[in-house]
C-alpha positions in Angstrom: 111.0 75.3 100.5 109.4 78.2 101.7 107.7 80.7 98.8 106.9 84.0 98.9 104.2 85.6 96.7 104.1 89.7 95.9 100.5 90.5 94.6 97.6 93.2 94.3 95.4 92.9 97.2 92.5 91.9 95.6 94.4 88.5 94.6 95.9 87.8 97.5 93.1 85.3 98.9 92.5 84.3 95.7 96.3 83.1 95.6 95.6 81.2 98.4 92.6 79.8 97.5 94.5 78.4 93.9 97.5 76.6 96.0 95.2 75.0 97.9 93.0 73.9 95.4 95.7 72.8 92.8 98.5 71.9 94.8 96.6 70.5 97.9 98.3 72.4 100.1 96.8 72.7 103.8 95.5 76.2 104.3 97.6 76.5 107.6 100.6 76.6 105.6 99.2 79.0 103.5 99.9 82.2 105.1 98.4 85.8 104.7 99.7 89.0 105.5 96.6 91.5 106.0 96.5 95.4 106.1 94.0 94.9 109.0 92.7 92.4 111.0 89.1 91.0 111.3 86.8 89.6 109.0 85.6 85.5 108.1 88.6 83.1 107.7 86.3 79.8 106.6 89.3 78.7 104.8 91.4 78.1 107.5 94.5 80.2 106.3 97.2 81.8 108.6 96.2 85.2 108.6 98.3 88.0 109.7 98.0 91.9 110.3 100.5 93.8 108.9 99.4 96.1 111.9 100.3 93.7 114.4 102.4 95.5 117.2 105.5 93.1 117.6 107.4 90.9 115.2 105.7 89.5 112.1 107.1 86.2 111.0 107.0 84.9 107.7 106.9 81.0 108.5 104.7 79.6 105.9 105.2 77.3 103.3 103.9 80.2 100.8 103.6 83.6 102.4 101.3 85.8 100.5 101.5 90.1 100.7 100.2 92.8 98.6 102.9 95.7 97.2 100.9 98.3 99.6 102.0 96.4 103.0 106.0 96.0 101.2 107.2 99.0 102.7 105.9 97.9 106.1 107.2 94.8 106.2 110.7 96.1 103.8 113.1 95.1 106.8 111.9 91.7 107.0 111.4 91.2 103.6 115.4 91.8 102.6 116.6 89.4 106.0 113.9 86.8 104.5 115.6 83.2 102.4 113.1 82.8 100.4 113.5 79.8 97.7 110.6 80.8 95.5 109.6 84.6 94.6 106.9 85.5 92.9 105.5 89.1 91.5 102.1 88.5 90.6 100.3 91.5 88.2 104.0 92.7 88.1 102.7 96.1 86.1 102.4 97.6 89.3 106.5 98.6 88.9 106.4 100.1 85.8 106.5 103.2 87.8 109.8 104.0 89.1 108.9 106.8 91.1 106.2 104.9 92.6 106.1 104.2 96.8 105.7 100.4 95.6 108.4 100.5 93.3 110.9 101.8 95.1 110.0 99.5 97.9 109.7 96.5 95.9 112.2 96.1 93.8 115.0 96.1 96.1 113.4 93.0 98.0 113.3 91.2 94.8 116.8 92.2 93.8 117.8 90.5 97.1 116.6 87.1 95.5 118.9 85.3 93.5 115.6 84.3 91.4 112.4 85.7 91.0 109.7 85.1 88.8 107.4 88.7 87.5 104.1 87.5 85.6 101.3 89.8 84.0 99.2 90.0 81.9 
């Protein structure tokens, strides 16, 4: 059951970090989707660039993205079958005008459920 979880960047690893913790996941099923490649990936997570010439796939048990890389990825995102969806910090559409908004929401309308949590 594959999961896919919409958050601010800044909690995206820390997403990660939680499944693994409390749900003992292995951190190769546990996969990010970075603006940018590089950096230290001690954790062992599947990391991918949302820069990545080619096809991204979205093949892991939870599949973690920021609302910045949605309209990047927007294609993929509303062909995806996800059976869990998750907006983290889900303020970040209050705007309807807004570049994340407008690319957002149609991906989670797609979902026949979705879960928005903030705080």
């Amino acid at each position: 059951m594959a999961c896919f979880i919409l958050t601010p960047s800044s909690l995206r690893l820390q997403w990660a970090s939680m499944i693994q913790q409390w749900m003992n996941i292995p951190p190769s099923d546990i996969l990010v989707v970075l603006s940018q490649s590089g950096g230290s990936n001690r954790a062992g997570y599947a990391i991918v660039s949302s820069s990545t010439k080619g096809t991204i796939h979205l093949d892991g048990l939870f599949n973690i993205i920021s609302y910045d890389i949605v309209p990047k990825l927007h294609y993929l995102l509303m062909t995806s079958e996800f059976k869990v969806v998750i907006a983290d910090e889900s303020h970040f559409l209050k705007n309807a005008q807004a570049k994340r908004t407008t690319a957002s929401l149609p991906v989670l309308k797609v979902f026949l459920s979705y879960t928005l949590m903030t705080i």
